[in-house]
N, C-alpha and C positions, 0 to 999 in steps of 0.2 A: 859551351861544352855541354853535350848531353851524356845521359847513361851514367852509370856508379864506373862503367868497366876505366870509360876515359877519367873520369874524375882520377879513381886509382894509379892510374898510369902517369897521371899530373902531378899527385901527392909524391908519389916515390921520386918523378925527374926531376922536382922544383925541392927536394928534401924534406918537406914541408913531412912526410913520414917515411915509414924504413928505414933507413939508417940517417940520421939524423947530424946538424952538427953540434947539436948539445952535449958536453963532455960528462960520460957517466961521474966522475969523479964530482962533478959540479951537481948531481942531481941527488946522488948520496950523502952532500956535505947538505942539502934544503932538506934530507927527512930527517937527518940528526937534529938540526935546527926544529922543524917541526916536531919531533917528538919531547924537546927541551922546551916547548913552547916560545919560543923564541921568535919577537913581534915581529921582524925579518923574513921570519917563514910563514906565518900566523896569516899575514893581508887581512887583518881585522876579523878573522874568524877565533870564536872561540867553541874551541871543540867540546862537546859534550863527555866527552872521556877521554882518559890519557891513550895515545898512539905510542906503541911503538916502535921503534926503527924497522922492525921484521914486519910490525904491520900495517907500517904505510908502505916499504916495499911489497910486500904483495898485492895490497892494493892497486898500486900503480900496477902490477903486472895485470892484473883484471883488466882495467880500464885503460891503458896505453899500449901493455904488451912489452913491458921493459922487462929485461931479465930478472927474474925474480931471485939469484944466486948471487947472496952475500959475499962469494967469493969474487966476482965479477965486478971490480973496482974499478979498471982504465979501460980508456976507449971512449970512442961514440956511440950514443942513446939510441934506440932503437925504439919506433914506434909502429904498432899495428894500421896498416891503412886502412883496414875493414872497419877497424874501432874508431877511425876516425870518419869514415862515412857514416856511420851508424850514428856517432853521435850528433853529425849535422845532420842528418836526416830527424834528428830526436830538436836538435837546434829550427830548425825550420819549422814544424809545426809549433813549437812554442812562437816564433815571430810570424805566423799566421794564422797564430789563434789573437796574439795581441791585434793584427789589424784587423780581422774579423769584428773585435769588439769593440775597436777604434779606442783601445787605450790609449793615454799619455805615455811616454816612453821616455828614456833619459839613456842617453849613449856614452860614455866614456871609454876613452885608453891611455893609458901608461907606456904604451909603444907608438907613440906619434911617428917616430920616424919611418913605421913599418906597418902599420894596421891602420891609419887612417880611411885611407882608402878603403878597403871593408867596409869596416862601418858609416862613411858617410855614405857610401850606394846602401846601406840597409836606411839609412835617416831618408834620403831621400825618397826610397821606394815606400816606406811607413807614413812617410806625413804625404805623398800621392795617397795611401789609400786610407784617408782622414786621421789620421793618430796625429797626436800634439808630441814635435819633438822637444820634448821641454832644456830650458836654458837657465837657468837660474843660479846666482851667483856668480854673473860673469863681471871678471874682473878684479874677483876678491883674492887677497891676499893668503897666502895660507904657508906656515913655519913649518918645514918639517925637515927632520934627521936623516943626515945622509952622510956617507964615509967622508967629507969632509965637514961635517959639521952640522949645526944648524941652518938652514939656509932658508930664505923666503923666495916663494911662488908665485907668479899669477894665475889664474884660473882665467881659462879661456873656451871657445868656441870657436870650432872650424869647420863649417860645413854640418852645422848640427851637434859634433862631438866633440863634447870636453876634454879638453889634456893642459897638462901645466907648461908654462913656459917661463924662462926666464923673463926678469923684468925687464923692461922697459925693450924688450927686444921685438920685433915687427918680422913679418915675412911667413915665408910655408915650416913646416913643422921641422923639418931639419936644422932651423935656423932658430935656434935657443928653447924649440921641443923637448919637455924633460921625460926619461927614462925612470918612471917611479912606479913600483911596489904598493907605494901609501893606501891605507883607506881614507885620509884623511880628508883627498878632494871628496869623494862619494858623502861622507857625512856631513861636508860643509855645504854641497847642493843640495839636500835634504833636508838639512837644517833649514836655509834660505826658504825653501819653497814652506816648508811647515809654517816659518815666520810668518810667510809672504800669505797664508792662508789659500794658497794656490793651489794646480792639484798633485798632489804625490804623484810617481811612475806608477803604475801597472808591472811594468816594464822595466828591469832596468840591464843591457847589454853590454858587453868590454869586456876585459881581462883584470888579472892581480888583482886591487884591492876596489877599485871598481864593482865586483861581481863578490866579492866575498864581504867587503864594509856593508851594501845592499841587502844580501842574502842574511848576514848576520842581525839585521833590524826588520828582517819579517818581508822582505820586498822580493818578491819572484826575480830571480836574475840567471842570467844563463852567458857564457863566455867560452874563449879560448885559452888554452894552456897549455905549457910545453911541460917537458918531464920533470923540468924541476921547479913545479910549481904544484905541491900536491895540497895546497890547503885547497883550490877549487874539487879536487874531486873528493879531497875529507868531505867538502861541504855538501857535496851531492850525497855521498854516503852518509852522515847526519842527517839530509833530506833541508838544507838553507840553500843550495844552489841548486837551481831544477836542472841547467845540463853543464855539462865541461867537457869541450870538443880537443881531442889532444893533436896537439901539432907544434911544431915548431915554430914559436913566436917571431924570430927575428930572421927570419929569409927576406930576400927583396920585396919590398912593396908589390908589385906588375903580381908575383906570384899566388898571391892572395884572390884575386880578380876570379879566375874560375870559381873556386869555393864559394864567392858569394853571388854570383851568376848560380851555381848551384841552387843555393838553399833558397833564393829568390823565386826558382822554380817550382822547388820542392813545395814551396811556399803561397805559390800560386800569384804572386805578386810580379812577376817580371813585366817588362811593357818590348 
């Protein structure tokens, strides 16, 4: 896919932005959350100031294009596709200033089931143009709270990108791939590499707490986000997250593929 015009036209027919299927009702119940600070909404970000409800919504209206009218409670989310060109376009020179300078880079998602593929064509096109796609902590265990309880993780790598999986479970990422929020994997690979006296990311790329546990310990990170995930774009606004590309995180896999064929471009890095 070349040109902004087709991208656009891709964003609106894959829902990926425009009217979206993320339910307003579910994106308003993450800024009440957010504003009650509430770890749930947080993704390991802690805000420099109190948010309120009125103004993480508007915010989001800046940066997504979601209706900024309190009154506006049901239905489906609506996101600007311009806003979301723009900010991959702002996403792409940050991942070709990292291969530029042949940073270390560290990749995770919280949406294996959906975003893999992205990001491992970013891992692969980064370590083509010398960056170290770092791994560390593969395998480790990690305890974390989920509406059915506590539960423990493995920590894994597929194709360069971290995501948790159930234990002792084998196969592609559908196949016991966990769907988590946490920052908990991002400060346990962190931790690891610190131990390991190895090298920290430059870099660090993914979504939820991935990009905001990152951003919150001083480490450039840039990701994507759908409307009801407004601590990454708090975090850009605080100035811990350098970008937050808004779209809808959980459309089909395949749909994803242009977008990073895009920013590849944009990026000067396609082959």
């Amino acid at each position: 896919m070349s040109g902004t015009g087709a991208l656009r036209a891709h964003l609106i027919e894959a829902r990926l932005a425009g009217t979206i299927a993320t339910p307003r009702e579910k994106s308003l119940g993450r800024y009440r959350l957010f504003a009650a600070r509430d770890p749930r909404a947080l993704l390991g970000l802690e805000p420099e100031r109190d948010w309120s409800v009125g103004e993480v919504l508007r915010l989001m209206g800046r940066e997504c294009g979601v209706s900024v009218d309190p009154a506006h409670t049901s239905g489906p989310d609506e996101i600007d596709p311009d806003r979301t060109i723009a900010a991959l376009d702002r996403f792409a020179e940050r991942v070709g200033e990292a291969a530029d300078r042949r940073a270390p880079v560290l990749i995770g998602t919280g949406h294996p089931h959906r975003l893999l593929e992205f990001y491992a064509v970013l891992a692969d096109a980064l370590s083509s143009a010398g960056c170290t796609v770092l791994t560390p902590a593969y395998g480790s265990s990690i305890d974390m709270t989920t509406r059915f309880g506590l539960r423990t993780y493995t920590l894994e790598y597929v194709r360069g990108v971290a995501m948790m999986r159930e234990p002792g479970v084998r196969g592609a990422p559908d196949v016991g791939g966990v769907h988590t929020h946490s920052p908990l994997p991002v400060r346990t690979v962190l931790g690891a590499a610190a131990d390991a006296m190895g090298p920290l990311p430059g870099l660090v790329i993914g979504d939820h707490g991935w990009v905001c546990g990152a951003g919150q310990l001083g480490i450039e990170a840039i990701g994507l986000a759908d409307t009801d995930d407004p601590a990454l774009f708090v975090g850009q606004a605080e100035g811990r997250v350098s970008v937050a590309v808004p779209l809808d995180d959980a459309v089909r896999s395949v749909s994803y593929l242009p977008l990073v064929r895009y920013v590849l471009n944009q990026a000067y890095l396609s082959r």
